[in-house]
ChimeraX commands (.cxc) that place a marker at each C-alpha (Angstrom):
marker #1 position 9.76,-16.52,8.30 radius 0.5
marker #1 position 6.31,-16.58,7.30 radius 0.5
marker #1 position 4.81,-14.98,10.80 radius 0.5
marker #1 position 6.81,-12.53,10.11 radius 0.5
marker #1 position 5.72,-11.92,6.75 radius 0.5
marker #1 position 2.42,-11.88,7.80 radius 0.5
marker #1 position 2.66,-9.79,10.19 radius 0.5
marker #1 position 4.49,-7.33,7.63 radius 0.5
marker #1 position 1.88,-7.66,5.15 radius 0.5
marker #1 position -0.74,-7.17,8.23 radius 0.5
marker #1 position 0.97,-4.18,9.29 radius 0.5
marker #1 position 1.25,-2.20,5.80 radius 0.5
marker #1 position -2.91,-2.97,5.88 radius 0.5
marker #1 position -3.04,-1.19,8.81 radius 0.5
marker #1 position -0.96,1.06,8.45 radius 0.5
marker #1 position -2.22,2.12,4.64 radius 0.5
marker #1 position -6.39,1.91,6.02 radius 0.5
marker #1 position -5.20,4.80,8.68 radius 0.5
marker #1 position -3.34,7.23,6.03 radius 0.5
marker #1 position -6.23,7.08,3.75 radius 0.5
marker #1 position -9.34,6.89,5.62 radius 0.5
marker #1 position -8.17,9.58,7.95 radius 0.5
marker #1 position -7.05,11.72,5.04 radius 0.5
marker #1 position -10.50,10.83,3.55 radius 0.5
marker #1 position -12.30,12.01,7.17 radius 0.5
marker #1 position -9.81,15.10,7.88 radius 0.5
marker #1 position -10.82,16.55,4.13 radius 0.5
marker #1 position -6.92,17.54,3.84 radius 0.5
marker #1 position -3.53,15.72,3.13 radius 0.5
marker #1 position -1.74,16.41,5.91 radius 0.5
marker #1 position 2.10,15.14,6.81 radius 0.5
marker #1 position 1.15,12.76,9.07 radius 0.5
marker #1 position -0.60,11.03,6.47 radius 0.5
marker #1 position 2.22,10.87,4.30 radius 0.5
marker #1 position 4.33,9.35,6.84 radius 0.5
marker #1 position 1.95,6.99,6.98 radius 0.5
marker #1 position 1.58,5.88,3.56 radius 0.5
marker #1 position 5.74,5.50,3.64 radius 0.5
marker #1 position 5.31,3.05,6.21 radius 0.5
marker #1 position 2.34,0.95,4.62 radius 0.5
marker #1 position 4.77,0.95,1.77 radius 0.5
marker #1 position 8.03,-0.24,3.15 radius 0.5
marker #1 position 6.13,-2.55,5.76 radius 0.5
marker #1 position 4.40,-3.66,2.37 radius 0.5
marker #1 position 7.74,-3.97,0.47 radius 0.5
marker #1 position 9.34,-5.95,3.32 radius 0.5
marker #1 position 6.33,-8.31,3.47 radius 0.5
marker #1 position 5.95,-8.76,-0.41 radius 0.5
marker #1 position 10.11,-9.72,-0.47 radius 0.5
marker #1 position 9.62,-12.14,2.59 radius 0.5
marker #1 position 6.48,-14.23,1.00 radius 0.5
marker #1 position 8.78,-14.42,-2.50 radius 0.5
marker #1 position 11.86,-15.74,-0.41 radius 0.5
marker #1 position 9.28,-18.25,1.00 radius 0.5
marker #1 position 7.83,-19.02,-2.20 radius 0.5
marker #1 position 11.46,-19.60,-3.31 radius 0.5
marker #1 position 9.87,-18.45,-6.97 radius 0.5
marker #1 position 10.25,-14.90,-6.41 radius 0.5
marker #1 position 8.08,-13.29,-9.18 radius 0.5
marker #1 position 5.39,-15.04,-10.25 radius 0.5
marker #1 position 3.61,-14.16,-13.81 radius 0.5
marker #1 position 0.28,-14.63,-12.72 radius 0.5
marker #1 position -2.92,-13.11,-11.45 radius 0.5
marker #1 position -1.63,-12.77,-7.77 radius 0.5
marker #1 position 2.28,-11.20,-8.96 radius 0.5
marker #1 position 1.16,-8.91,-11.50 radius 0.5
marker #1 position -1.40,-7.43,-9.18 radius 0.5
marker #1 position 0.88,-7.32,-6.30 radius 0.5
marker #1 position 3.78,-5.51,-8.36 radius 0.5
marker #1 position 1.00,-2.96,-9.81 radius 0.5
marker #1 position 0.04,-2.15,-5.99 radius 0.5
marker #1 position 4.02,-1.53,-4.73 radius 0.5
marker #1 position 4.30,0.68,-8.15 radius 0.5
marker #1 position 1.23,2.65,-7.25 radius 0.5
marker #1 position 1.86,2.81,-3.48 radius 0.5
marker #1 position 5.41,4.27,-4.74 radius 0.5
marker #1 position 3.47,6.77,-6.80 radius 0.5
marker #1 position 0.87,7.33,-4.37 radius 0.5
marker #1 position 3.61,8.40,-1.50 radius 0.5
marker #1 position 5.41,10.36,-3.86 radius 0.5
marker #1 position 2.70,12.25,-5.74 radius 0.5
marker #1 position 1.37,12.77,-2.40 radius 0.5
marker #1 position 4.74,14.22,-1.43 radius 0.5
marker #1 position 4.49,16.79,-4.22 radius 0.5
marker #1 position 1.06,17.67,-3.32 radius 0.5
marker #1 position 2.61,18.74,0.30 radius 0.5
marker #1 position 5.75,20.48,-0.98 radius 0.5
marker #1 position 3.22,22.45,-3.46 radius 0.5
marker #1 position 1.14,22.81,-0.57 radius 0.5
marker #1 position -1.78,24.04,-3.16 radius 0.5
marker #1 position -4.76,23.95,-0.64 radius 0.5
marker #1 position -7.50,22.01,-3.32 radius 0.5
marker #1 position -4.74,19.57,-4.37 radius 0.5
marker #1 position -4.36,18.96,-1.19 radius 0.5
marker #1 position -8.34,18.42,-0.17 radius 0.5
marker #1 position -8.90,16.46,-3.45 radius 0.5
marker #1 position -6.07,14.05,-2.72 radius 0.5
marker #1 position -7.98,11.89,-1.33 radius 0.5
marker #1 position -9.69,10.61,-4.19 radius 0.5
marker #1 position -6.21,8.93,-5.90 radius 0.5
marker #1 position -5.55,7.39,-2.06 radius 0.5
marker #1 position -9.12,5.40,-2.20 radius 0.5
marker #1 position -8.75,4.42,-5.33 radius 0.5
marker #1 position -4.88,3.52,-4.87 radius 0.5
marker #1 position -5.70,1.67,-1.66 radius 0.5
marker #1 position -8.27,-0.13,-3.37 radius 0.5
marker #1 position -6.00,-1.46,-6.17 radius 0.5
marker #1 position -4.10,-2.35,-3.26 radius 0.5
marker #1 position -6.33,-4.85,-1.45 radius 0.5
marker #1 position -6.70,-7.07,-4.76 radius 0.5
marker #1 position -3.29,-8.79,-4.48 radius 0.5
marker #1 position -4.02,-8.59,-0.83 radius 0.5
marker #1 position -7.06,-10.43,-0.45 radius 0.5
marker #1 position -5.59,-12.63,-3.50 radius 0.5
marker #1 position -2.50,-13.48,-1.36 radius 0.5
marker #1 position -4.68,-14.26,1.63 radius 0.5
marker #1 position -6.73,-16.60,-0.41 radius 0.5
marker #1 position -3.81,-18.67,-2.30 radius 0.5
marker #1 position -2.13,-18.50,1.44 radius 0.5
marker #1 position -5.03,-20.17,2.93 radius 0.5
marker #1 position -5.32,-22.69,0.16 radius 0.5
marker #1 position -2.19,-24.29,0.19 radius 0.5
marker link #1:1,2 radius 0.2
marker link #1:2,3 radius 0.2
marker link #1:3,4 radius 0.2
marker link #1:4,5 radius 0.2
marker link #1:5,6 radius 0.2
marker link #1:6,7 radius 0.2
marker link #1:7,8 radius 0.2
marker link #1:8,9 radius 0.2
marker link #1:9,10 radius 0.2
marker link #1:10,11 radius 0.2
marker link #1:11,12 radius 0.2
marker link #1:12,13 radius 0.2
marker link #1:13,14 radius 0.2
marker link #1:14,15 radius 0.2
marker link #1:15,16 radius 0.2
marker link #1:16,17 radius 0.2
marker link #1:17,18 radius 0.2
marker link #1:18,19 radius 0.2
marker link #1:19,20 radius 0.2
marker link #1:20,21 radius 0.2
marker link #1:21,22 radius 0.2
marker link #1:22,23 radius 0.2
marker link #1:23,24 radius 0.2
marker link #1:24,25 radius 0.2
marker link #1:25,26 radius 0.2
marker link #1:26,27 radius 0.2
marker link #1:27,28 radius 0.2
marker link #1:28,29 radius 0.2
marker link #1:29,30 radius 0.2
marker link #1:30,31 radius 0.2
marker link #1:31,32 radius 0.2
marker link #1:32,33 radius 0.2
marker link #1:33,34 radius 0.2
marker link #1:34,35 radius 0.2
marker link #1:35,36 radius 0.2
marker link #1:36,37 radius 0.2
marker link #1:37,38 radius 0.2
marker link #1:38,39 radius 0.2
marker link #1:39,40 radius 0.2
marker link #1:40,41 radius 0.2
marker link #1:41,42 radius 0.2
marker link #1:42,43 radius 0.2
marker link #1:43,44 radius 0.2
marker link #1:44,45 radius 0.2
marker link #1:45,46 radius 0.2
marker link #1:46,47 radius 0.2
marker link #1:47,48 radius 0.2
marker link #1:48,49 radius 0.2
marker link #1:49,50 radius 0.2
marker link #1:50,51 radius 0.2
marker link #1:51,52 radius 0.2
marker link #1:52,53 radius 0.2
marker link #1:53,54 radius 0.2
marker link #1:54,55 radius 0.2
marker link #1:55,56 radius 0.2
marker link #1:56,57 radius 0.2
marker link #1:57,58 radius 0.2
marker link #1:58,59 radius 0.2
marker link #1:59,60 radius 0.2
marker link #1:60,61 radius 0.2
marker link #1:61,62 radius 0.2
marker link #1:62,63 radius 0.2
marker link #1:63,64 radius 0.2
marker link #1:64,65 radius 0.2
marker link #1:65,66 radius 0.2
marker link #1:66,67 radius 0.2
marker link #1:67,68 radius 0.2
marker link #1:68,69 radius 0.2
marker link #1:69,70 radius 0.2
marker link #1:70,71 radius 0.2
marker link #1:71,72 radius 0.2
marker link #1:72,73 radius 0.2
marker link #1:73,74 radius 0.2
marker link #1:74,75 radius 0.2
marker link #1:75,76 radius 0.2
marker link #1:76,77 radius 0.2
marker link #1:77,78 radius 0.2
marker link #1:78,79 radius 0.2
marker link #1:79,80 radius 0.2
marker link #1:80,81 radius 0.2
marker link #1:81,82 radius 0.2
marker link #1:82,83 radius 0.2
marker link #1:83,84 radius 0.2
marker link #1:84,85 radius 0.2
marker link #1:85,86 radius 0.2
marker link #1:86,87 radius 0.2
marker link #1:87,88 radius 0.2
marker link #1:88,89 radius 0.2
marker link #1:89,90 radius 0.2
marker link #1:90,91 radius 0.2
marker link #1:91,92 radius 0.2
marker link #1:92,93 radius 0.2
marker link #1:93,94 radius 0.2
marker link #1:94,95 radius 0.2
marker link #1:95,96 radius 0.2
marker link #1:96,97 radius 0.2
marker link #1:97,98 radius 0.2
marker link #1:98,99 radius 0.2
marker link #1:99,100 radius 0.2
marker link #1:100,101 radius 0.2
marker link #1:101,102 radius 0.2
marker link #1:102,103 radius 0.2
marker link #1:103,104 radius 0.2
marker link #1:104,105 radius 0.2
marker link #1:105,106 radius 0.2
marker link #1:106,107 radius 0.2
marker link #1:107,108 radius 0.2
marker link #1:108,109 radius 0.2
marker link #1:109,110 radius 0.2
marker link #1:110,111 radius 0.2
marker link #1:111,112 radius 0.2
marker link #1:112,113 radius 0.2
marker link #1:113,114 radius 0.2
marker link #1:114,115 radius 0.2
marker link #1:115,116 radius 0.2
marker link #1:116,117 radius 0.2
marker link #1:117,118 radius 0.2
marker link #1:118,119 radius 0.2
marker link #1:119,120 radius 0.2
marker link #1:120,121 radius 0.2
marker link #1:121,122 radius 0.2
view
């Protein structure tokens, strides 16, 4: 169980570095990007459920768990604010965008660099 959480976790890095960078690169938020960002997300989600099951914890109240739930809230936010932004489809919303993904994505990588670290130290 924990390849494949890894490899979850792994893939919603991916998979979340492609939607933003390129939408950082291209200038606009395009659908493809949002798609993208849904799958970092659920890949995330999945992962995130997988480590608790093997942590047979679940939620932790610590450095690590409150970070990590933060991130899923914000990559929730993230996809769905981005969602509006394409519905609206106001053109500077939509070239400006990119600003909430880098810092979102950043946010992000705390619990994931955290995880990595108390994974590797165990």
């Amino acid at each position: 169980m924990l390849v494949y959480a890894i490899v979850l976790i792994t893939s919603a890095l991916i998979f979340y570095t492609i939607g933003v960078w390129s939408e950082k690169v291209q200038g606009e938020l395009k659908r493809w990007h949002l798609f993208i960002f849904y799958l970092g997300l659920i890949f995330d989600t999945l992962g995130t459920t997988l480590m608790g099951k093997i942590a047979k914890g679940g939620f932790e109240f610590n450095f690590h768990g409150i970070t990590g739930l933060l991130a899923i809230i914000l990559m929730l936010f993230h996809a769905l604010w981005a969602t509006i932004v394409l519905i609206k489809n106001d053109k500077k919303s939509k070239s400006n965008f990119h600003k909430f993904s880098i810092l979102v994505w950043t946010i992000w990588l705390i619990p994931f660099i955290s995880g990595a670290i108390l994974g590797m130290s165990k």
